[in-house]
C-alpha positions as CSV (number, residue, x, y, z in Angstrom):
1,X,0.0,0.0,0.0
2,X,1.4,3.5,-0.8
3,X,2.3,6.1,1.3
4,X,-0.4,8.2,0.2
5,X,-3.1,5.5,0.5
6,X,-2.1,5.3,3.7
7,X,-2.3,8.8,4.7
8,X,-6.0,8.9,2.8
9,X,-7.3,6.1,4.2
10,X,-6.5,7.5,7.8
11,X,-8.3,10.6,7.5
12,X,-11.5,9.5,5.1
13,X,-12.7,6.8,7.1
14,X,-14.8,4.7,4.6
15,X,-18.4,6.0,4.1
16,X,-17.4,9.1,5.8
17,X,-15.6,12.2,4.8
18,X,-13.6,14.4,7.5
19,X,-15.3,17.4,8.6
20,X,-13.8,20.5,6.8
21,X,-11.4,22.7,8.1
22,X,-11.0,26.5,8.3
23,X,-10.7,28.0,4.6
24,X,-7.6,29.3,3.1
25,X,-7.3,31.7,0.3
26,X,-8.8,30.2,-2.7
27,X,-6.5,28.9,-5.7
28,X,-7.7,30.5,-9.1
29,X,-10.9,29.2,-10.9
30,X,-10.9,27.8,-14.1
31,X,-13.0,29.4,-16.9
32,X,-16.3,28.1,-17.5
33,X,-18.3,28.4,-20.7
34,X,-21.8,29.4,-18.6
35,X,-22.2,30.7,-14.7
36,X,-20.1,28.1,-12.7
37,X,-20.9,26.7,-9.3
38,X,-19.4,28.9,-6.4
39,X,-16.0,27.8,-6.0
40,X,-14.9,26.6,-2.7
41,X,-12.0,27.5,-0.8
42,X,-9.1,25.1,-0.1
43,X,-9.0,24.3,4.0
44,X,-6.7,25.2,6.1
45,X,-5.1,22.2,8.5
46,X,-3.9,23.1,11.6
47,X,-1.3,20.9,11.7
48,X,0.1,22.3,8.1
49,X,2.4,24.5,8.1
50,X,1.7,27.5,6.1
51,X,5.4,28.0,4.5
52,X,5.4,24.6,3.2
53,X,2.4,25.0,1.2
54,X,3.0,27.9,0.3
55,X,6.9,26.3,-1.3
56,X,5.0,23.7,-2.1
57,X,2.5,25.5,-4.5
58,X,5.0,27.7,-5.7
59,X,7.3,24.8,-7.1
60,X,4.1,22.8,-8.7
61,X,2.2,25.4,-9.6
62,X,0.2,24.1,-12.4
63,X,0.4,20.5,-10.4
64,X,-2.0,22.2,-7.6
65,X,-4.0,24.1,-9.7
66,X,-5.6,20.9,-11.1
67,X,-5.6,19.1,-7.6
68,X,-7.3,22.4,-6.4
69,X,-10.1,21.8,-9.3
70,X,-10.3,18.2,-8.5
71,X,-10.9,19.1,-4.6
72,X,-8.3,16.7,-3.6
73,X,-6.1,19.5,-1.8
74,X,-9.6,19.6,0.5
75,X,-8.4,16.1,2.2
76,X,-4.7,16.6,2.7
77,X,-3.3,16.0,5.6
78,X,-0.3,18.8,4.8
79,X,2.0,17.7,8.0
80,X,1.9,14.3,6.9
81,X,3.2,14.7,3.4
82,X,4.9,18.3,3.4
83,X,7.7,16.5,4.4
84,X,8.0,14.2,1.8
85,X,7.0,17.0,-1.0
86,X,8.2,19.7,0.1
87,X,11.3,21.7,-1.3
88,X,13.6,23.5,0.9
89,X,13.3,27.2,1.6
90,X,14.0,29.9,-0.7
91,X,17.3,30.4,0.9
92,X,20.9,29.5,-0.1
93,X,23.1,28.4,2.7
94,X,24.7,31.4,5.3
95,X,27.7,29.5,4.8
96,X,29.1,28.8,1.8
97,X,32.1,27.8,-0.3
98,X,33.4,28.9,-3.5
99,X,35.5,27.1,-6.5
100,X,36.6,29.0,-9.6
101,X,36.8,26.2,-12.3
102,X,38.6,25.9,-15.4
103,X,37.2,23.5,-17.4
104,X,39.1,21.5,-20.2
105,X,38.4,22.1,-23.8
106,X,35.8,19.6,-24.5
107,X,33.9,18.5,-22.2
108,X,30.0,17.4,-23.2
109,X,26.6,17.9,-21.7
110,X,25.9,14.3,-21.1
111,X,29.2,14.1,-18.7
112,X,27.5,17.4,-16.5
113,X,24.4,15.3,-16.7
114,X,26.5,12.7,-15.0
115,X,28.4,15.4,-12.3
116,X,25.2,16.3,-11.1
117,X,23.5,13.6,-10.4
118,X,27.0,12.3,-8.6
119,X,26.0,15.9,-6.3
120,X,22.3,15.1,-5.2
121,X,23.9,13.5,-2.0
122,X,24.4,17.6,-0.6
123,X,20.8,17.7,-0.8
124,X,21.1,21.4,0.0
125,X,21.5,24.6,-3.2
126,X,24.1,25.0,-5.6
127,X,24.8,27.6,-7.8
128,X,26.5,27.2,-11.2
129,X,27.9,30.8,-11.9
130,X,29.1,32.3,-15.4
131,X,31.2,35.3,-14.4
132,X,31.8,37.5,-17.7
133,X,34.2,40.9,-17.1
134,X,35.1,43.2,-19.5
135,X,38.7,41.2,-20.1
136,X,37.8,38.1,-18.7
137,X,34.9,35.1,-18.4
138,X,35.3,31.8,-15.8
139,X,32.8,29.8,-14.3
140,X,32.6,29.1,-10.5
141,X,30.4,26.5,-8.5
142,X,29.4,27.3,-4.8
143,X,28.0,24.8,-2.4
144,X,27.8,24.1,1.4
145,X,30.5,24.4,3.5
146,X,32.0,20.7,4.4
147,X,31.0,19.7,1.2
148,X,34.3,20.6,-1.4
149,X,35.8,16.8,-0.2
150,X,32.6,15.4,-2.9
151,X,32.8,18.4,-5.4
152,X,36.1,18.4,-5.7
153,X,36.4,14.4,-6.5
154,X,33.8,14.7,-8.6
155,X,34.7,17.4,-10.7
156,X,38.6,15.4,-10.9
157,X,36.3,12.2,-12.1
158,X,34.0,13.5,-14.8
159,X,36.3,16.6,-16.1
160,X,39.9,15.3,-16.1
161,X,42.8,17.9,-16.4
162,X,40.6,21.2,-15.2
163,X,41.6,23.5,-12.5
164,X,40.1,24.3,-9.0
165,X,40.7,27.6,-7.5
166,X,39.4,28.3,-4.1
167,X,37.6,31.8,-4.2
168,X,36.6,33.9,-1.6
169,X,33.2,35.3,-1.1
170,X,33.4,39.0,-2.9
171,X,30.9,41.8,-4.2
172,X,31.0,40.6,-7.9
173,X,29.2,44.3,-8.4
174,X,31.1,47.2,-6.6
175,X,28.8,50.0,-7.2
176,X,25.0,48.5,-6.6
177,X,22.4,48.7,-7.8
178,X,22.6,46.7,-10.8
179,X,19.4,44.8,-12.7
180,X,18.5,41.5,-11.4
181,X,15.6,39.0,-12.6
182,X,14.9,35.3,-11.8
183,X,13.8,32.9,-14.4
184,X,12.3,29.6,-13.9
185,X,9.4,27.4,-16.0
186,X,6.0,28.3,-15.7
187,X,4.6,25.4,-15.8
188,X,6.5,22.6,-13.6
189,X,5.1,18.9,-15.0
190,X,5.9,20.4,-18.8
191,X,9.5,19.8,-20.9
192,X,12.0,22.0,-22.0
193,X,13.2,21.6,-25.0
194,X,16.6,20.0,-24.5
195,X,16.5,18.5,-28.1
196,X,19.2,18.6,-30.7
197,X,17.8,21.8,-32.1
198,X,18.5,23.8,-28.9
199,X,21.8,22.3,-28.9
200,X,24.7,23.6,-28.5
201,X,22.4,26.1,-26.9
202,X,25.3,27.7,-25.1
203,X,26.6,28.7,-28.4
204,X,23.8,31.3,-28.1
205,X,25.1,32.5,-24.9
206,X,28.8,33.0,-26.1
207,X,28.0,35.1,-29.6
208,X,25.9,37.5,-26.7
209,X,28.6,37.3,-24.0
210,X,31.9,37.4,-25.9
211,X,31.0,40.5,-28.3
212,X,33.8,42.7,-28.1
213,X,31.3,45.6,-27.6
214,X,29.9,43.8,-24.4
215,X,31.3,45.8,-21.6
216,X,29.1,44.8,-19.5
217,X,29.9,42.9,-16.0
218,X,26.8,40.1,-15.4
219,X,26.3,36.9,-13.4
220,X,24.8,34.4,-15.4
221,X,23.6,31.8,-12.2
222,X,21.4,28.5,-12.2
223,X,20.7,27.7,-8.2
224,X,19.5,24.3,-7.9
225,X,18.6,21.4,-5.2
226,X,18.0,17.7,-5.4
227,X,14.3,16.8,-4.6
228,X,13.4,13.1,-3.7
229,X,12.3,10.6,-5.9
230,X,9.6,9.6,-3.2
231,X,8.5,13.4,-3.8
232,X,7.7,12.7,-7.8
233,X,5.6,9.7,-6.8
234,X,3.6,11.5,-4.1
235,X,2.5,13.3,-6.4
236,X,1.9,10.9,-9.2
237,X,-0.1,9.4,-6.5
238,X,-2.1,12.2,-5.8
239,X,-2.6,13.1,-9.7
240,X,-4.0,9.4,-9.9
241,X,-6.9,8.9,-7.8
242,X,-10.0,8.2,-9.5
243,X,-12.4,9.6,-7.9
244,X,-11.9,12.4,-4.8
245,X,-15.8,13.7,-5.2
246,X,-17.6,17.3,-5.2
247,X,-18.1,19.6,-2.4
248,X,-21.9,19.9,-1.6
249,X,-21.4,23.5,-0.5
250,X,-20.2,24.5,-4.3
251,X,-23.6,23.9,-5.0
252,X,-25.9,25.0,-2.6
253,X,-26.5,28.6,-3.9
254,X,-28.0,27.1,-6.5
255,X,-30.3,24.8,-4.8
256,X,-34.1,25.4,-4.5
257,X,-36.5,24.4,-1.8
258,X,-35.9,20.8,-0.8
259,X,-33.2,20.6,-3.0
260,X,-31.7,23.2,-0.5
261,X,-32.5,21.1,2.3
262,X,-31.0,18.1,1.2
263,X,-27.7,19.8,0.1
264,X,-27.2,21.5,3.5
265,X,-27.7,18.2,5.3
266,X,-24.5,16.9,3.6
267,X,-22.7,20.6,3.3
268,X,-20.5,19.8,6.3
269,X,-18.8,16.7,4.5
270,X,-15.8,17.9,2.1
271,X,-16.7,15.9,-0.8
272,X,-19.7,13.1,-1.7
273,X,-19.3,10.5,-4.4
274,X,-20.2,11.6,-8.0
275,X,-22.6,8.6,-7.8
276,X,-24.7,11.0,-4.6
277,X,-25.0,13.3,-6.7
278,X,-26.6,11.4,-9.9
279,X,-28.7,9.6,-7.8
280,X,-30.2,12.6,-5.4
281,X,-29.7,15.6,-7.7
282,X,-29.7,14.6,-11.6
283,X,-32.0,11.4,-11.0
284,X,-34.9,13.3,-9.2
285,X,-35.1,16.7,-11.6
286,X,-37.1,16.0,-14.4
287,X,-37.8,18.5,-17.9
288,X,-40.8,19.7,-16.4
289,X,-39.5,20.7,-13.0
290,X,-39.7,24.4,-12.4
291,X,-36.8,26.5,-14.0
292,X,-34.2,26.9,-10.9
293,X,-34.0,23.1,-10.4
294,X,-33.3,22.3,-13.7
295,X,-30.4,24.7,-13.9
296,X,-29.0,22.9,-10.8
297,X,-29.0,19.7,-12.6
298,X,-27.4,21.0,-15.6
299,X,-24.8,22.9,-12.9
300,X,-23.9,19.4,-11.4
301,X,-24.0,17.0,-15.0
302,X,-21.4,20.5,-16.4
303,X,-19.8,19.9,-12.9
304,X,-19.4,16.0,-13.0
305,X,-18.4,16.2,-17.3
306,X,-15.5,18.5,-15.9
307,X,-14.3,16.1,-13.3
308,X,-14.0,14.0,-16.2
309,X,-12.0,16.1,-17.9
310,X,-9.4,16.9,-15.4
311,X,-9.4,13.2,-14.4
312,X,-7.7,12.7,-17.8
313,X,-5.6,15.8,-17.6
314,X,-4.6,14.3,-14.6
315,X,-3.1,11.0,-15.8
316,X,-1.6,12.6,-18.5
317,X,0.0,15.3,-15.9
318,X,1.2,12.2,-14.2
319,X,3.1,10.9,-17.1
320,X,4.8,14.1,-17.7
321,X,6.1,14.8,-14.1
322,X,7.6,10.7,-14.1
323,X,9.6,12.2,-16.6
324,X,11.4,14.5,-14.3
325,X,13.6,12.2,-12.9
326,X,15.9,12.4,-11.3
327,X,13.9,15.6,-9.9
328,X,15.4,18.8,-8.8
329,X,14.1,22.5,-8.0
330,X,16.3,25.1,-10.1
331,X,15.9,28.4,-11.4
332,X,18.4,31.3,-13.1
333,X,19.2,34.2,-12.1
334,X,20.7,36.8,-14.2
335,X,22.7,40.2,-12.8
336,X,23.9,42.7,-14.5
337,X,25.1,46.4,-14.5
338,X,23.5,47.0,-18.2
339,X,19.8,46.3,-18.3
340,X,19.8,46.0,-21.7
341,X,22.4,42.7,-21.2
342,X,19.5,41.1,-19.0
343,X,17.0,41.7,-21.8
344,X,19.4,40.6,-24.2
345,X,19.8,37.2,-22.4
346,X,16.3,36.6,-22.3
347,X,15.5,37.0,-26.0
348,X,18.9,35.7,-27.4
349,X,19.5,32.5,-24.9
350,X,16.7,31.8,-22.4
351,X,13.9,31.8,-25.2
352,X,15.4,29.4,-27.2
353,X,14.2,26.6,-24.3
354,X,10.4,27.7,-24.6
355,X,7.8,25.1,-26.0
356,X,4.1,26.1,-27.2
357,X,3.6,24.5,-23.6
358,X,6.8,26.1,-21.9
359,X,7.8,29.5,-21.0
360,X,9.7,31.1,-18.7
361,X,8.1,33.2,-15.8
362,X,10.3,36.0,-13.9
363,X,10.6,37.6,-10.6
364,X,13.0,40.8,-9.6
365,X,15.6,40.6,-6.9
366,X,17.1,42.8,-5.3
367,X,19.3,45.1,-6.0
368,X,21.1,45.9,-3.2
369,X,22.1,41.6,-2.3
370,X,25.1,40.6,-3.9
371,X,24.2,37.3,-6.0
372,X,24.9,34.4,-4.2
373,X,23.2,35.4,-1.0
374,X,19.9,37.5,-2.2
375,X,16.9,35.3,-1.5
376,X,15.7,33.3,-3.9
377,X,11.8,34.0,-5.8
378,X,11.0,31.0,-6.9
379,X,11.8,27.2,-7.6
380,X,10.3,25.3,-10.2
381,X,10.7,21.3,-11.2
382,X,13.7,20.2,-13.8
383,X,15.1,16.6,-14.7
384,X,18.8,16.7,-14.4
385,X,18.9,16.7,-18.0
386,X,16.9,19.8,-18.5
387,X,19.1,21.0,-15.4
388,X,22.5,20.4,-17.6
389,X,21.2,21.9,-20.7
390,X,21.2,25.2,-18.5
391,X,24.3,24.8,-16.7
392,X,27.0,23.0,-18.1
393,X,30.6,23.7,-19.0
394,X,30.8,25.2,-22.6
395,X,31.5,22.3,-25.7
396,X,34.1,22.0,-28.6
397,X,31.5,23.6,-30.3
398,X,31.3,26.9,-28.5
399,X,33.7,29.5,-29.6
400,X,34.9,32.1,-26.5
401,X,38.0,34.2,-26.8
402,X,37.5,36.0,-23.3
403,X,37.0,32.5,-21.3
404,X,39.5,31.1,-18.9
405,X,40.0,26.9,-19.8
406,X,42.3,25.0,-18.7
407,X,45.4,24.4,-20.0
408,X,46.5,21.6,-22.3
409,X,50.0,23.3,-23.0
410,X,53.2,22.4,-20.7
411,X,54.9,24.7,-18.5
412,X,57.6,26.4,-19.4
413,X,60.7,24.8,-17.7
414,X,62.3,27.2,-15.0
415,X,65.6,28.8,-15.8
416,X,67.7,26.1,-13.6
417,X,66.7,23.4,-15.5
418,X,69.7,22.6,-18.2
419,X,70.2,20.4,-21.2
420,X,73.1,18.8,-21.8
């Protein structure tokens, strides 16, 4: 039996439905060809805590939206599976370490495919940092302090011959402020497009960054965390159940006379069977039933055609998010002393990821934080390989004059050393 069964069964009782909580602010309705039933609000449980949700809805936005319009959020039990779903706060760690890395020539995306999921262990944020200068560009990881032992054998493993400087924490920007946005999907079960066409999409990035007329200093960041398989299957669980039922309230404005009566008997239970509601609403109105019942039959039999609907939405949401494996919560942040550089990014790099289903949504930060320690707007769900496309180590492909590699050329032998 899975988790989730477990935690359902628990708190629906069979035959009975748990009595509802305190609402919470509503999610946002869907759109409706003719007057919808009133939309009821999601409950609050004490036991929840309200920053979890709140992550928790942020990260699977379009996820929740559909659970919301299925009522399942209505029978939650938020302290039992927050922590299982849950994504860490919006907060990279106080303290922190800092490589500079020189990368050798060639490397390929499906080897930083490989380097990150060899990281998911840290369980904690990253950030993969582009650092472009008027004379110079490198790239620089930063991670949890304790944890350079791991990144530094792993970066030895899957990029042989590249160089690890230690860096100190400094103000990339001197003079704040400087524009700042955060980037990360809109919609968190869809895919990016990681397919050949968008490769090598950092080719993109390099004609932007390494024009000679580019004076501009910018951060180019991805911040990312691993998030639990048993995460992606709690949901997939949730996405899944058949039938979670109506609330009776959502319908009993509409309800005339005994009709009204009969609704309000039931309106403290969160949900009743579709079946209740064929049997004691649709069954009993017939055509010549006065005008204000019959439009409560045709509210409930749009109502129930819906469910039907989002029930194979649902599925096919479920299908999408196993995809994102193995999961983690990302998003990019871009900073800048030229404006015009951010917009630039956008249009000229970050675009080039959007599907008809995927786009990018953005936050400001602000401008007075240096980069690595502002907090962060939003997370949204990757696979590691959409994670890679974004943040990987440039490929023979990609062209940069200004960036700093490592070197494949010997040193030149010191002055003592003599040739006979």
């Amino acid at each position: 039996m899975s988790f989730f069964k477990r935690v359902w069964d628990k708190f629906t009782p069979a035959g009975q439905a748990p009595a509802p909580s305190r609402p919470q602010q509503a999610a946002p309705e869907p759109s409706k060809p003719q007057e919808p039933p009133k939309r009821v609000t999601e409950p609050t449980n004490p036991r929840g805590d309200n920053a979890t949700r709140e992550r928790i809805r942020e990260v699977y936005t379009d996820i929740f939206v559909i659970l919301y319009q299925r009522h399942i959020l209505r029978q939650i039990d938020w302290s039992e599976i927050g922590s299982i779903v849950s994504p860490p706060a919006l907060k990279f760690a106080d303290e922190f370490e800092i490589l500079k890395i020189l990368p050798p020539p060639e490397p390929d995306i499906h080897t930083m495919e490989r380097f990150w999921n060899s990281l998911r262990p840290i369980n904690q944020p990253l950030a993969f940092e582009l650092i472009t200068r008027s004379d110079t560009m490198y790239f620089r990881l930063s991670f949890p302090k304790g944890s350079s032992p791991l990144i530094e054998r792993q970066l030895s493993l899957h990029f042989p011959g590249c160089n690890l400087i230690p860096e100190e924490p400094e103000e990339v920007f001197l003079y704040p402020p400087f524009t700042s946005l955060s980037f990360a999907p809109r919609n968190s079960a869809q895919w990016f497009d990681t397919s050949d066409v968008a490769r090598d999409p950092y080719a993109a990035l390099f004609a932007l960054l390494d024009d000679p007329e580019n004076e501009a200093d910018m951060v180019f960041q991805v911040i990312c965390t691993p998030v639990t398989n048993e995460a992606i299957q709690m949901l997939g669980e949730l996405l899944e159940i058949e039938e979670p039922g109506l609330p009776p309230e959502m319908f009993l404005p509409h309800a005339p006379g005994y009709l009204h009566n009969v609704l309000t008997t039931v309106s403290r239970k969160p949900t009743l069977p579709y079946k209740w509601y064929e049997e004691n609403i649709c069954q009993k109105i017939h055509s010549y039933d006065d005008f204000a019942q019959n439009k409560l039959k045709k509210l409930v039999l749009e109502e129930l055609s819906n469910q039907n609907k989002l029930a194979k939405q649902s599925i096919e949401m479920k299908r999408r998010l196993e995809k994102k494996q193995p999961p983690w919560v990302a998003c990019i942040n871009i900073f800048s002393d030229d404006m015009q550089q951010v917009l630039r990014m956008y249009t000229g790099f970050l675009r080039q990821y959007e599907t008809s289903e995927q786009e990018w949504k953005y936050a400001p930060i602000d401008e007075n934080l240096d980069p690595i320690t502002h907090p962060i707007p939003h997370w949204n769900l990757m696979a590691t390989s959409e994670l890679a496309n974004l943040a990987h180590f440039p490929t023979k492909e990609v062209k940069a004059e200004r960036l700093e590699l490592a070197s494949t050329k010997r040193a030149i032998p010191p002055d003592s050393y003599i040739i006979d």
